[in-house]
N, C-alpha and C positions, 0 to 999 in steps of 0.2 A: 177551269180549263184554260182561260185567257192568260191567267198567271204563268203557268206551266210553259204555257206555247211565247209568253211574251219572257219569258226568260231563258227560254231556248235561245231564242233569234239573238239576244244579247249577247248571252255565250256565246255564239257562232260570230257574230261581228267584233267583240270582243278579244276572240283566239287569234282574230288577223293581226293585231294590233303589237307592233314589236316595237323594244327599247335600248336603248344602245348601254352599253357594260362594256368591262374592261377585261374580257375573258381568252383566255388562250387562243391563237389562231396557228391554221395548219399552215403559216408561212414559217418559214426555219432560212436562220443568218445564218452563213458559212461566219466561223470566228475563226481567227488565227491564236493556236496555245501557245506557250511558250516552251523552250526545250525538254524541261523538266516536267511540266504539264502534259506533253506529247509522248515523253519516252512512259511515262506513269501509264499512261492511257493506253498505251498500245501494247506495254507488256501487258498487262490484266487482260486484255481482249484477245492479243495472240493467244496467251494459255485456255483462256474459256474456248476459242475456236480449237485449239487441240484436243481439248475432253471431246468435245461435240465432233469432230470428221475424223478423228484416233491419227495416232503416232503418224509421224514424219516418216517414209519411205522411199523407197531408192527410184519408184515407179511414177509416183506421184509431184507436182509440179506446181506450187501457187503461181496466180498470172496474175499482177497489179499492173493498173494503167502505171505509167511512167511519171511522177509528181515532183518537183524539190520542194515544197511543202515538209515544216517538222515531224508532223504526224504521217506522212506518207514515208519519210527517212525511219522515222521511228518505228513503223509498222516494218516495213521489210527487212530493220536489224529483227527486232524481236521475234519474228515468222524465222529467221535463220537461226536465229537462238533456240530455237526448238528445233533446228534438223530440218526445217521445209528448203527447199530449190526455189527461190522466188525468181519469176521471170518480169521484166518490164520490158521487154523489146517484143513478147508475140514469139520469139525464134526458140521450140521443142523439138525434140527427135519427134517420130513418128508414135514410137513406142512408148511413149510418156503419158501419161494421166494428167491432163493440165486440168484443174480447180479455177475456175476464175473468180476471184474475189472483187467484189466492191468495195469502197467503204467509204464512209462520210463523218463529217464531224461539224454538230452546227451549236450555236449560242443561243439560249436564252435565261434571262434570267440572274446572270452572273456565273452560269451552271454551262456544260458544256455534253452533247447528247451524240455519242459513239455509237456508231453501226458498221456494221461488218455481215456481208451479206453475199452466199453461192446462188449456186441456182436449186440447193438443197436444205440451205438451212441458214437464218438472219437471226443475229444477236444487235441487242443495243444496248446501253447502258447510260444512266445520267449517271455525269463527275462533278465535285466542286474543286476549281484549281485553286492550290495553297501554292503558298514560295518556294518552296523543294518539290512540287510535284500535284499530283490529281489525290483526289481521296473518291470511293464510288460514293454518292447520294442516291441510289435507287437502285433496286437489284436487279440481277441480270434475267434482260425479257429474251426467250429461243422461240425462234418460230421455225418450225418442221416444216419444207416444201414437200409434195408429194412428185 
């Protein structure tokens, strides 16, 4: 019985006991891509955002903050390349459907991690950037708002 109970207590003082490792953390680098790396990344992520909130329409309005960042350039060519209305000033008619989009783009790793994100539906995706462009390294994650 002393055994039992004396190796409880161990376990328990034991499980406090933490060690420092080299393991991912939730802090995330904003990285700056490069032209080629930016225009790669934000085609692939405009078209998957097209599948997921359907076709470009006359009613409908994407709303991005205002950036001069490559991947912010890049992002609101390719959103127009697909027929979307991108706004960066906030100024819609009444009768428009403005979408508001977020999106980020941070480093780690040598890899580069895209997000695109409504108030209805976040995609991300890890890239590796090559000399002519991004290649995707991870497939694409949808998260369904309610």
């Amino acid at each position: 019985m002393w055994k039992l109970l004396t190796f409880i207590v161990a376990a328990a003082l034991l499980s406090g006991c933490q060690t420092a490792d080299n393991t991912l953390t939730t802090n995330s680098t904003p990285v700056a891509v490069t032209r080629p790396a930016a225009s790669a990344i934000a085609g692939d992520m405009a078209s998957r955002l097209a599948e997921q909130i359907g076709p470009a329409g006359s009613a409908t309005t994407i709303k991005i903050d205002k950036d001069t960042s490559e991947f912010a350039t890049a992002l609101e060519a390719a959103l127009k390349g697909w027929g979307y209305t991108v706004a960066t000033d906030g100024k819609v008619a009444k009768d428009i459907k403005l979408v508001v989009l977020d999106y980020a783009v941070d480093g780690f790793d040598g890899q580069v991690l895209a997000r695109l994100s409504t108030p209805s539906i976040a995609l991300s995706r890890a890239y590796t950037p090559i000399a002519v462009g991004a290649v995707p390294a991870s497939p694409l994650s949808i998260m369904q708002r309610n």
